[in-house]
N, C-alpha and C positions, 0 to 999 in steps of 0.2 A: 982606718978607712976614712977617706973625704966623705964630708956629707954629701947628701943626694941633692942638686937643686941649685940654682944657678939664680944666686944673687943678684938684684938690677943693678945694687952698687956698694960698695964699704962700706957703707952707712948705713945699710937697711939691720933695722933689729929686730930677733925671733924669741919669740918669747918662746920661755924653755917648755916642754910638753913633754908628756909620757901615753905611749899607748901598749896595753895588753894582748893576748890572744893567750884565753885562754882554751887550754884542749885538754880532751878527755882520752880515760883509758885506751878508745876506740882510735885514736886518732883526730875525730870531728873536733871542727873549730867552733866558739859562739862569735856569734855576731848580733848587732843589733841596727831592726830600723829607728831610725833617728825620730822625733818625736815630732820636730819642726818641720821635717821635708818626706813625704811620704814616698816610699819606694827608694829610699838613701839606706842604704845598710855598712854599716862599719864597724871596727872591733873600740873599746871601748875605749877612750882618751881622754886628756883634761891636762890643764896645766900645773906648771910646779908651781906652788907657793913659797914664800920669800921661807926662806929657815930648812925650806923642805931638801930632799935628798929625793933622787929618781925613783928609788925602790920608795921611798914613803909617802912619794904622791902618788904613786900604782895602787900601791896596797889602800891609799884613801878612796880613788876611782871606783878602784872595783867595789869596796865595798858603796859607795854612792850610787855608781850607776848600774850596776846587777845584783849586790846585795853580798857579794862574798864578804869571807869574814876573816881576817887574818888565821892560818891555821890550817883553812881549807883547800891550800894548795902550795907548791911546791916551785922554787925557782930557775926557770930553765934559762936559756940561752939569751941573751941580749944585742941588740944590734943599734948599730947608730953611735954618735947623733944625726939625722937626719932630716933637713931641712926642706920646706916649700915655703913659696910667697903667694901671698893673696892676691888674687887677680886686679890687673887694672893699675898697679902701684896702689892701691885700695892698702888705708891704714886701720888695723883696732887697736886703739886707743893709740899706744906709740910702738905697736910695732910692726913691721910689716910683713911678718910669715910668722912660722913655727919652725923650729927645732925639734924635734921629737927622739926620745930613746926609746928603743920599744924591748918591749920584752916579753918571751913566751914562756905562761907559767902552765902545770899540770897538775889536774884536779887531785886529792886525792883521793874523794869518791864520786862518783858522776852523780850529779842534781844536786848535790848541798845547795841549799837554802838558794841558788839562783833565783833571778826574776826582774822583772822589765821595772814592778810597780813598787819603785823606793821613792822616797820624800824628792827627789831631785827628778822626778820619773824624762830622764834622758832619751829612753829608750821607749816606743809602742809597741815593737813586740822583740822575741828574742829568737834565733834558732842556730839550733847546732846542724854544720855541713861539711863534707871532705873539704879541705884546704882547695884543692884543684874546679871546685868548684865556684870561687868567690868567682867574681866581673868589673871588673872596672867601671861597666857603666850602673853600677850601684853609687859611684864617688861622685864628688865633683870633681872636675878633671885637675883642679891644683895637688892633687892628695896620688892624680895617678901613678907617678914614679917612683915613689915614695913606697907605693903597694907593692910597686913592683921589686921593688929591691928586697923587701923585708919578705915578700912571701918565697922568692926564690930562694935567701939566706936560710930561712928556714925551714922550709919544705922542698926547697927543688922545684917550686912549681914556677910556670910561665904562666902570669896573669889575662886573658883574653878580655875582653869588649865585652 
């Protein structure tokens, strides 16, 4: 699959990312509002670090930003790599979008050890929802297509506003 997202030029570089979605027996997805921007809810992401492998900067995330713990879940479907660029030609640090692999993992008991309030506290709060229910306008609109791609890969769903 081409990535998602349309490069301003052969030059622009993405630094590599991974995002989760984790789901429960139920189906429900978690998500979290973001800590810095109230009313931003997202599933939970972060970058690779130099040495790392995609699955092992997941597996550090989640345990960073909701508190899983290797063990507590199970490796589902992966999608990507999929790219967006930062608004504006706007750079951080040297590069000017993300990459992202994402991947959907399943709990293997509902509530293990979750929670917004880890040392990194990323998240203000957390809540589990039917996939069909996420919105676009919880994102910043760099991140929209990007949603859109990944949540129809793996749920069939069409993301609305």
């Amino acid at each position: 699959m081409q990535p998602v997202g349309h490069p301003s030029s052969d030059t622009v570089r993405y630094r590599p990312n991974v995002a989760g979605i984790v789901r429960r027996a139920d189906g429900c997805v978690l998500i979290g509002e973001r800590s810095d921007v109230a009313g931003a809810w997202q599933f939970p992401q972060g970058g690779i670090d130099a040495g790392e492998t995609a699955w092992e900067a997941l597996v550090r995330e989640l345990e960073e930003e909701v508190g899983l713990m290797p063990g507590e879940y199970l490796a589902g479907p992966v999608s990507g790599p999929h790219r967006y660029d930062f608004p504006n030609g706007r750079l951080r640090g040297e590069f000017g979008g993300q990459e992202q692999t994402w991947f959907l993992v399943e709990l293997k008991e509902d509530g293990v050890g979750i929670t917004h309030e880890t040392a990194d506290r990323e998240f203000r709060a957390l809540k589990w929802i039917v996939p069909g229910d996420f919105r676009l306008g919880w994102l910043v609109p760099m991140k929209h297509e990007v949603y859109r791609v990944v949540m129809w890969e793996f749920f069939g769903v069409e993301l609305r506003e």
